[in-house]
TORPA-4810 file (N, C-alpha, C, O; in nm, 3 decimals):
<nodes>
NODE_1_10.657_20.622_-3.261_10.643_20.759_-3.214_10.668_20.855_-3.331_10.756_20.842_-3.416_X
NODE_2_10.577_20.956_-3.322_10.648_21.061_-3.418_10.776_21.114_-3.446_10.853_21.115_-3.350_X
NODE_3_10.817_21.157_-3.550_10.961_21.153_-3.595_10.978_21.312_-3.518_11.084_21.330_-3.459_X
NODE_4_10.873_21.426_-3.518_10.851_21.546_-3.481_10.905_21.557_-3.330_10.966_21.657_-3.291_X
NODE_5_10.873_21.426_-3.236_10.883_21.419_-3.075_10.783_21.419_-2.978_10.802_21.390_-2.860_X
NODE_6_10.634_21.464_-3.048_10.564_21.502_-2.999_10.495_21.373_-2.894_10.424_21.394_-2.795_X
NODE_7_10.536_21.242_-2.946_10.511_21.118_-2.803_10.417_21.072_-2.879_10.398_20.954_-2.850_X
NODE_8_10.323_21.118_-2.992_10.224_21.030_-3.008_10.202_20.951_-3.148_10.227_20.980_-3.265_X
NODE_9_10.151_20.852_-3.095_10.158_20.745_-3.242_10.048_20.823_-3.359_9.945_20.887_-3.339_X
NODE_10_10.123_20.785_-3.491_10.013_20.843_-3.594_9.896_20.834_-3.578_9.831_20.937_-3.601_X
NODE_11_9.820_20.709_-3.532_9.662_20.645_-3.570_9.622_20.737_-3.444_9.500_20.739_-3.439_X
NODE_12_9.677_20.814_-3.343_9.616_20.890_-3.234_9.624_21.020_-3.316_9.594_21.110_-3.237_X
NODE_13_9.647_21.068_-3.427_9.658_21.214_-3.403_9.787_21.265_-3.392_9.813_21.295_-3.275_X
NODE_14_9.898_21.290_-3.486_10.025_21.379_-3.471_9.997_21.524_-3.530_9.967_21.558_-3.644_X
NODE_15_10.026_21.623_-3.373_10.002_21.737_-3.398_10.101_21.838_-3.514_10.075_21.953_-3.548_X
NODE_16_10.202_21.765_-3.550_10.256_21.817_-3.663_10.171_21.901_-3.778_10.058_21.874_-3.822_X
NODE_17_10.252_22.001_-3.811_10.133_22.104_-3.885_10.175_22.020_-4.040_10.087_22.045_-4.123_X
NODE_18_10.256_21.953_-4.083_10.297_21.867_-4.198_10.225_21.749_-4.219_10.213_21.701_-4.332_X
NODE_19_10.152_21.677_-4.075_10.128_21.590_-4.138_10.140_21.443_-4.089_10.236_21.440_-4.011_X
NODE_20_10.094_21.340_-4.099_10.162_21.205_-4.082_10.209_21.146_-4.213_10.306_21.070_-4.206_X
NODE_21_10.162_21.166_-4.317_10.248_21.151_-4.423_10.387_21.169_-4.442_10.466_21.099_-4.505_X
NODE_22_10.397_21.236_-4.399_10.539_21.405_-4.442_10.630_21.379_-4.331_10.749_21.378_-4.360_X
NODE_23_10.583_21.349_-4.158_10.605_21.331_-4.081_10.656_21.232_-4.022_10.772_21.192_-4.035_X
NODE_24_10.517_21.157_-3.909_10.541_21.046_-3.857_10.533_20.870_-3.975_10.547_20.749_-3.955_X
NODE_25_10.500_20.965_-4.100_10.512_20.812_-4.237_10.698_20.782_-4.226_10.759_20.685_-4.271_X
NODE_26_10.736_20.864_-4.174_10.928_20.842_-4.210_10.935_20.696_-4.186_10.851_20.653_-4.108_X
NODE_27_11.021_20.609_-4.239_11.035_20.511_-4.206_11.165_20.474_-4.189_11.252_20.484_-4.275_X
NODE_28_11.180_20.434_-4.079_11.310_20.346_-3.996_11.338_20.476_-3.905_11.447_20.484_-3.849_X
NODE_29_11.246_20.572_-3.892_11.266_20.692_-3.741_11.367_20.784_-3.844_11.410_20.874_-3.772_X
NODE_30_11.420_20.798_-3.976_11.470_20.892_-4.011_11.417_21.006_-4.028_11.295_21.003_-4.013_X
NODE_31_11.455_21.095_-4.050_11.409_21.204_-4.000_11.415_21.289_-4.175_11.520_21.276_-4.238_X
NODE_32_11.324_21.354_-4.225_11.304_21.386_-4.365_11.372_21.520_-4.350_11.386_21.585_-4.247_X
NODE_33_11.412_21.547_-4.468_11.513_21.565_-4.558_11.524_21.747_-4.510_11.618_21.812_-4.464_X
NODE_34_11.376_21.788_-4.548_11.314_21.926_-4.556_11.357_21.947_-4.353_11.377_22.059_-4.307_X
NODE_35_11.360_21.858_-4.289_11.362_21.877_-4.172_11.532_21.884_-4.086_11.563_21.891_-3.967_X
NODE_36_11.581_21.880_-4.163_11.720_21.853_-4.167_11.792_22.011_-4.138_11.749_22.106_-4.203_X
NODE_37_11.907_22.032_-4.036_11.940_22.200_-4.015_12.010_22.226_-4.151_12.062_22.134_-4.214_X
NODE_38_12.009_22.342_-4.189_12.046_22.385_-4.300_12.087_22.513_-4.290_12.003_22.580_-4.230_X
NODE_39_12.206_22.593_-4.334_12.265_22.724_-4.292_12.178_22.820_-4.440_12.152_22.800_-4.558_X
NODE_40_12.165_22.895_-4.369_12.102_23.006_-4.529_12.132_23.040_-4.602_12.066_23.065_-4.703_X
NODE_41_12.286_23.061_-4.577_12.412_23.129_-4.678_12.507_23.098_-4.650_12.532_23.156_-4.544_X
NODE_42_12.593_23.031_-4.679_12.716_22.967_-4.677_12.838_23.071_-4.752_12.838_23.163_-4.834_X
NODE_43_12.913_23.015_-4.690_13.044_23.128_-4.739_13.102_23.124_-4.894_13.144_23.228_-4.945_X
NODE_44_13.103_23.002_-4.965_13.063_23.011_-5.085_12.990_23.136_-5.205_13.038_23.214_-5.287_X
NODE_45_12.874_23.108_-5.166_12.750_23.201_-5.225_12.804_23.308_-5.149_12.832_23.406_-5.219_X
NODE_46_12.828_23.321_-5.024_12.843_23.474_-4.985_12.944_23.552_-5.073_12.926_23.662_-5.125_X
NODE_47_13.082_23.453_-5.079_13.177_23.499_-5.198_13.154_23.568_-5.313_13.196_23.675_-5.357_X
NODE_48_13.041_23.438_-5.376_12.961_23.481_-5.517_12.893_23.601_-5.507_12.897_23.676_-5.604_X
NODE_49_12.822_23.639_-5.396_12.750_23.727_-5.393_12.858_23.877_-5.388_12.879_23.960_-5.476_X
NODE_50_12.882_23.873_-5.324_13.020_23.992_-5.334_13.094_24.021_-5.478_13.076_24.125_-5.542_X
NODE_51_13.153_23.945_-5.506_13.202_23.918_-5.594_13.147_23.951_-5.717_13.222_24.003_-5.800_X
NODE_52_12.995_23.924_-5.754_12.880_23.992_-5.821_12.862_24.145_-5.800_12.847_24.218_-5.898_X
NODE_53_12.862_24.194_-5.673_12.864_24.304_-5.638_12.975_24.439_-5.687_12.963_24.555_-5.725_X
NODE_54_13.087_24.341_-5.659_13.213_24.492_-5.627_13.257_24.455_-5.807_13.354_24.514_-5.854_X
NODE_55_13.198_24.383_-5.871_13.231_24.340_-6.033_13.141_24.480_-6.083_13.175_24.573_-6.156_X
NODE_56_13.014_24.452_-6.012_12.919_24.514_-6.114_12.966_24.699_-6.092_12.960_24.778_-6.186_X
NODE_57_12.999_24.728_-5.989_13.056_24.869_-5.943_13.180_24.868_-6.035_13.153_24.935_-6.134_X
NODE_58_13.281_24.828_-6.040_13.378_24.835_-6.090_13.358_24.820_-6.236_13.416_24.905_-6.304_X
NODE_59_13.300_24.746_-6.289_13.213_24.757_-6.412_13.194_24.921_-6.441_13.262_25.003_-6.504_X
NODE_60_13.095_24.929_-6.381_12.996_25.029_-6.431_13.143_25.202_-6.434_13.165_25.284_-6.522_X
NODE_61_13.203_25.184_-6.295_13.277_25.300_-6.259_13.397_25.301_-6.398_13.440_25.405_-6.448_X
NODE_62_13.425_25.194_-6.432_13.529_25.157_-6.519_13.446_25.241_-6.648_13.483_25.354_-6.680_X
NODE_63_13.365_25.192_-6.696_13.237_25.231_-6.809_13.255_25.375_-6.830_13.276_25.431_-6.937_X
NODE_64_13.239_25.444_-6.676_13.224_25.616_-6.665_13.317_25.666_-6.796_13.275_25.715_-6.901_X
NODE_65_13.427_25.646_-6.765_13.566_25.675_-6.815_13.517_25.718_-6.969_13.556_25.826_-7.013_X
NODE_66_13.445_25.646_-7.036_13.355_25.648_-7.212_13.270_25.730_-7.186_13.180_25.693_-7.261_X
NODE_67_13.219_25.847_-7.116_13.100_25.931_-7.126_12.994_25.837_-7.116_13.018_25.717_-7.099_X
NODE_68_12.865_25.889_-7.127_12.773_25.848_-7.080_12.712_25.725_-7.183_12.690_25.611_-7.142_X
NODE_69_12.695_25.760_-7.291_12.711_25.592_-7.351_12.774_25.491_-7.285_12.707_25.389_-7.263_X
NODE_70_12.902_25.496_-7.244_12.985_25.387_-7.207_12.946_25.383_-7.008_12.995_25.297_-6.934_X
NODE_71_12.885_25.457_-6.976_12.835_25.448_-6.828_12.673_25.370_-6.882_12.609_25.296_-6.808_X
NODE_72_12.646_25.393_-6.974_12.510_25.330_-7.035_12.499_25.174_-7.046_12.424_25.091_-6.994_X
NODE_73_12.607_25.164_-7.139_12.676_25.018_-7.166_12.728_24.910_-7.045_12.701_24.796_-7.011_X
NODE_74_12.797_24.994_-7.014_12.842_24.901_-6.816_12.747_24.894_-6.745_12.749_24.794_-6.673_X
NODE_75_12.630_24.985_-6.731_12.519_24.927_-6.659_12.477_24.843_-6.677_12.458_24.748_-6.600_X
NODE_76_12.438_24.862_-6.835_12.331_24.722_-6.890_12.415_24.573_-6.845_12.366_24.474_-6.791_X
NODE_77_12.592_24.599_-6.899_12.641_24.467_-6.884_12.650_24.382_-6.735_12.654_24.265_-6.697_X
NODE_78_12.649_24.537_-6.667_12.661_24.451_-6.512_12.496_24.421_-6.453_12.489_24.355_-6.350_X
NODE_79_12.385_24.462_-6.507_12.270_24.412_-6.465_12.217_24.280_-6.534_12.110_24.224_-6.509_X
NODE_80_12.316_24.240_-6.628_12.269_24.141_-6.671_12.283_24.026_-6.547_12.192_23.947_-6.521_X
NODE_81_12.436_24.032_-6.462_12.403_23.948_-6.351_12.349_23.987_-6.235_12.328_23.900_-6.150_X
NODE_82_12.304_24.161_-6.200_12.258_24.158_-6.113_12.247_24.328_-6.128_12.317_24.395_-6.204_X
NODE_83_12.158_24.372_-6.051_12.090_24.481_-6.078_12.136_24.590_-5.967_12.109_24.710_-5.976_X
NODE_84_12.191_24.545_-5.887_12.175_24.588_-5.721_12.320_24.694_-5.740_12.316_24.814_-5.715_X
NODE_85_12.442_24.620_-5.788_12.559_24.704_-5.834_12.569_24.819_-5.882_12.644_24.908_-5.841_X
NODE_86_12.475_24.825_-5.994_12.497_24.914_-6.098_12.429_25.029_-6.063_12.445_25.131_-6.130_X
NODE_87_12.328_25.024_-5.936_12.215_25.077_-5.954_12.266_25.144_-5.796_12.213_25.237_-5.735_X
NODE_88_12.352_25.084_-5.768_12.420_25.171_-5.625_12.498_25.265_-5.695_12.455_25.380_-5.697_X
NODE_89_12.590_25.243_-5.744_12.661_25.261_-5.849_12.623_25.430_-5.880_12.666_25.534_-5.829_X
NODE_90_12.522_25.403_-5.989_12.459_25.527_-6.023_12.445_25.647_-5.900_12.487_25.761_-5.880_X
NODE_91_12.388_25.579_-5.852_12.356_25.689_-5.689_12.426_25.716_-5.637_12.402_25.809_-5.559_X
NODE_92_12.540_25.669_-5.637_12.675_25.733_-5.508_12.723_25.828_-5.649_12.794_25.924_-5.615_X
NODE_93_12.692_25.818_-5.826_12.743_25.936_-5.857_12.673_26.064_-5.866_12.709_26.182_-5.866_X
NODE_94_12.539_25.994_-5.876_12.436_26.115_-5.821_12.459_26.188_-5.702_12.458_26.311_-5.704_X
NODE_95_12.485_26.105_-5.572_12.525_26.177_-5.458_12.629_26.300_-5.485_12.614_26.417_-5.451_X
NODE_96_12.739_26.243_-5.556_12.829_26.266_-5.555_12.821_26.408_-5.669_12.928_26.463_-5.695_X
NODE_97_12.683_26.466_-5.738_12.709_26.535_-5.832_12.778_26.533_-5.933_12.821_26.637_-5.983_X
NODE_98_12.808_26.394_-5.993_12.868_26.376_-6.113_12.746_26.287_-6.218_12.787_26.221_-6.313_X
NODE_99_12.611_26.295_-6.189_12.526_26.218_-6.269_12.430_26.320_-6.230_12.410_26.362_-6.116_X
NODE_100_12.362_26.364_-6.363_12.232_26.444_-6.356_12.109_26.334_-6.316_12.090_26.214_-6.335_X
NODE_101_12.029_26.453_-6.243_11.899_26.361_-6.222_11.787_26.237_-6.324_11.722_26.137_-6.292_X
NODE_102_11.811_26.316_-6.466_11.755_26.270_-6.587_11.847_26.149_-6.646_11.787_26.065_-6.714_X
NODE_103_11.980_26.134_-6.627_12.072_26.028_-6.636_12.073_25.937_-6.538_12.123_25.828_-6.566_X
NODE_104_12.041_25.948_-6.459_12.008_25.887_-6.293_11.886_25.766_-6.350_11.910_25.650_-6.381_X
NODE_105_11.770_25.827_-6.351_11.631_25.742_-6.395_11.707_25.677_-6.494_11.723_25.561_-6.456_X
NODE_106_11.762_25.696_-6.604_11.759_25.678_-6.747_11.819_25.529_-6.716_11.779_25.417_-6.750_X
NODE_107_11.947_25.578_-6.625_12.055_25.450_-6.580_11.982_25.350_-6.536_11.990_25.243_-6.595_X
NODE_108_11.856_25.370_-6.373_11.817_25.261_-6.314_11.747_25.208_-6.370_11.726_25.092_-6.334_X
NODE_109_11.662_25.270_-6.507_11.573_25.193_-6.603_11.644_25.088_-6.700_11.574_25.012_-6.768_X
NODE_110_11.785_25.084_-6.706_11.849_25.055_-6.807_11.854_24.946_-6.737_11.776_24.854_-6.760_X
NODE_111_11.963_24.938_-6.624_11.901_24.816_-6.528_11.834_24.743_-6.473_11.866_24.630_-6.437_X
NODE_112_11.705_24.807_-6.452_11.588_24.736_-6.407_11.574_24.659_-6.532_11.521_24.556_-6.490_X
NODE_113_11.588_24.645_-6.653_11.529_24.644_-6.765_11.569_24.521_-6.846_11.496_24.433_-6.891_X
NODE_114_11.728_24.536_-6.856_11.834_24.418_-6.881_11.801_24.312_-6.755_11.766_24.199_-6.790_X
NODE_115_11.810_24.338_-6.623_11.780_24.279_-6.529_11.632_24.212_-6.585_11.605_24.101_-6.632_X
NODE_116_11.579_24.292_-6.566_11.444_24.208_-6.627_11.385_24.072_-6.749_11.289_23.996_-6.757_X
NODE_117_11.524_24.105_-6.838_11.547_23.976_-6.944_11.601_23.887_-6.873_11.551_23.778_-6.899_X
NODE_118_11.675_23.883_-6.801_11.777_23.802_-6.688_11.680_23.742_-6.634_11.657_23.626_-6.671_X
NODE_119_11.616_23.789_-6.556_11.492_23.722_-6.461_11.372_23.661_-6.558_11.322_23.550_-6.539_X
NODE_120_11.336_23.741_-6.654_11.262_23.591_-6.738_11.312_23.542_-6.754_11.263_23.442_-6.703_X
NODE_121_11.452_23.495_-6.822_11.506_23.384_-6.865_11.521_23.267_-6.771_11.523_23.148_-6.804_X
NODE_122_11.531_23.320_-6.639_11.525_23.242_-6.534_11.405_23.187_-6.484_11.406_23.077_-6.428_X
NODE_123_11.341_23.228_-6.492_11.161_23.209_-6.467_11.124_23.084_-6.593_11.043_22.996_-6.564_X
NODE_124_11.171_23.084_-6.695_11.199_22.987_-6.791_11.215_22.892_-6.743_11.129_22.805_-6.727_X
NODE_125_11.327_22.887_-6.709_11.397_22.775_-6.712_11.357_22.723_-6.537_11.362_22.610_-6.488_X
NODE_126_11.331_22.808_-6.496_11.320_22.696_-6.302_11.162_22.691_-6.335_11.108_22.609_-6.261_X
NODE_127_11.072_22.751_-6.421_10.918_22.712_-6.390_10.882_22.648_-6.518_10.795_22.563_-6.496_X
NODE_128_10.918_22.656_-6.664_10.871_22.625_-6.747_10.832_22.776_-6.859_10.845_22.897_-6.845_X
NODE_129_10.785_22.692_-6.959_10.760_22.814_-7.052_10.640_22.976_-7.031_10.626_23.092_-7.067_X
NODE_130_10.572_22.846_-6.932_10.405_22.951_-6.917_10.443_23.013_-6.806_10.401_23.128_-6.815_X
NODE_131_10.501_22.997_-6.704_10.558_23.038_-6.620_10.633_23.181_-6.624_10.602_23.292_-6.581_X
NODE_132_10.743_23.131_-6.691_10.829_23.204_-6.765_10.753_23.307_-6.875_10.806_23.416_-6.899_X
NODE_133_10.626_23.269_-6.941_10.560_23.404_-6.994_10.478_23.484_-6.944_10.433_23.588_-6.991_X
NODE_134_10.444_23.402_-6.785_10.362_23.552_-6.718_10.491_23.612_-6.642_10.454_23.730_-6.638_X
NODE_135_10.577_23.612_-6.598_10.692_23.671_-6.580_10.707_23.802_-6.647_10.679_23.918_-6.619_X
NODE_136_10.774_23.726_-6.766_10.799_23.787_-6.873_10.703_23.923_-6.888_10.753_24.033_-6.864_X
NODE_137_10.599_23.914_-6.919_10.475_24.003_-6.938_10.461_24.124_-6.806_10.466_24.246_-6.796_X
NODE_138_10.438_23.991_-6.707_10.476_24.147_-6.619_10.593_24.244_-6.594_10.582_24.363_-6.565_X
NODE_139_10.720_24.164_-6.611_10.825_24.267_-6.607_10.825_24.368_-6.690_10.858_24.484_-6.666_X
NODE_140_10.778_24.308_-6.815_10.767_24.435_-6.926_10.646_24.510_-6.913_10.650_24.605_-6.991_X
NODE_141_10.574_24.508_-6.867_10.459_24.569_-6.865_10.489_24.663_-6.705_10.427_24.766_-6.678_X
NODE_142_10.565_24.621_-6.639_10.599_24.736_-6.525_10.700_24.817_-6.601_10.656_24.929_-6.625_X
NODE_143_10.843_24.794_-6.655_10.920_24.860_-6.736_10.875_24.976_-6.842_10.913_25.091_-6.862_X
NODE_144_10.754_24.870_-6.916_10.725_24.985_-6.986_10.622_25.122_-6.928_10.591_25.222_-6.993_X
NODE_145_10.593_25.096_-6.818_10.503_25.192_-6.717_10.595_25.283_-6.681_10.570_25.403_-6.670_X
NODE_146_10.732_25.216_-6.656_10.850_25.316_-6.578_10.916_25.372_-6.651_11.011_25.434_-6.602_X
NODE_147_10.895_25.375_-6.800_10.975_25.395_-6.911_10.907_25.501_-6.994_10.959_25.590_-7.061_X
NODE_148_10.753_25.467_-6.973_10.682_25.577_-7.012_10.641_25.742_-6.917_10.595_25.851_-6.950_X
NODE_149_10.684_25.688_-6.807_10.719_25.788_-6.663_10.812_25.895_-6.667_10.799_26.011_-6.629_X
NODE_150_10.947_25.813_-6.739_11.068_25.900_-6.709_11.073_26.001_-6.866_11.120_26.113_-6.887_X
NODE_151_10.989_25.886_-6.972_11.020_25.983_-7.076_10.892_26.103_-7.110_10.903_26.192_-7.195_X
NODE_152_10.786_26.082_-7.031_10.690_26.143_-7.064_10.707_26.263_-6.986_10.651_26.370_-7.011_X
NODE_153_10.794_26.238_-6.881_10.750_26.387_-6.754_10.899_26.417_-6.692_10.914_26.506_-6.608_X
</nodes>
């Protein structure tokens, strides 16, 4: 019988959208791997993920303290692991009227940007080199679109 449930033997037709290969091929009725329950986010990674987060704020807020160079510098360092921090970051001081509008762009470009070496490097390494150079190409080629945006107008 199919491993899916569906009652019917492979050589009839298993309506599985995977397959009898993938599927009802399991052998000894185990049940494959990909089909197995799996939680999305585990409390672990959720940790990490936080933890990435209230770093990269505290980072960046810490940074302020040096004028805007050193709010420049903490961005870049905290987008190197993640972009999302720094870039809240900026905006609650924009909200807040302590970041001009023109320092605002300048900041999320700084991040998008460092972020952007981050993510090729990663594109590298989980796809390969060619992979990793159309990546590459497009991030910079959107950056430099957004870069020529903020400084041109």
């Amino acid at each position: 019988m199919c491993c899916n449930g569906c009652g019917r033997w492979p050589r009839w037709g298993c309506p599985c959208p995977w397959g009898w290969a993938s599927c009802c091929g399991a052998k000894g009725g185990a049940v494959p791997a990909w089909r197995e329950p799996h939680t999305v986010l585990r409390v672990r990674e959720a940790a990490l993920v936080a933890g990435l987060l209230l770093g990269g704020a505290v980072l960046v807020s810490l940074a302020r303290q040096h004028g805007m160079a050193g709010l420049m510098l903490g961005t870049a360092l905290a987008a190197v692991a993640d972009a999302h921090a720094p870039m809240a970051t900026l905006m609650s001081l924009f909200g807040a009227g302590q970041l001009s509008a023109t320092n605002l762009m300048v900041g999320l470009l700084v991040a998008l940007s460092v972020n952007g070496v981050t993510r090729s490097a990663a594109a590298v390494l989980a796809g390969g080199w060619r992979f990793g150079l159309v990546v590459a190409l497009v991030l910079a080629l959107n950056m430099a679109v957004a870069w020529a945006f903020v400084l041109m107008g």
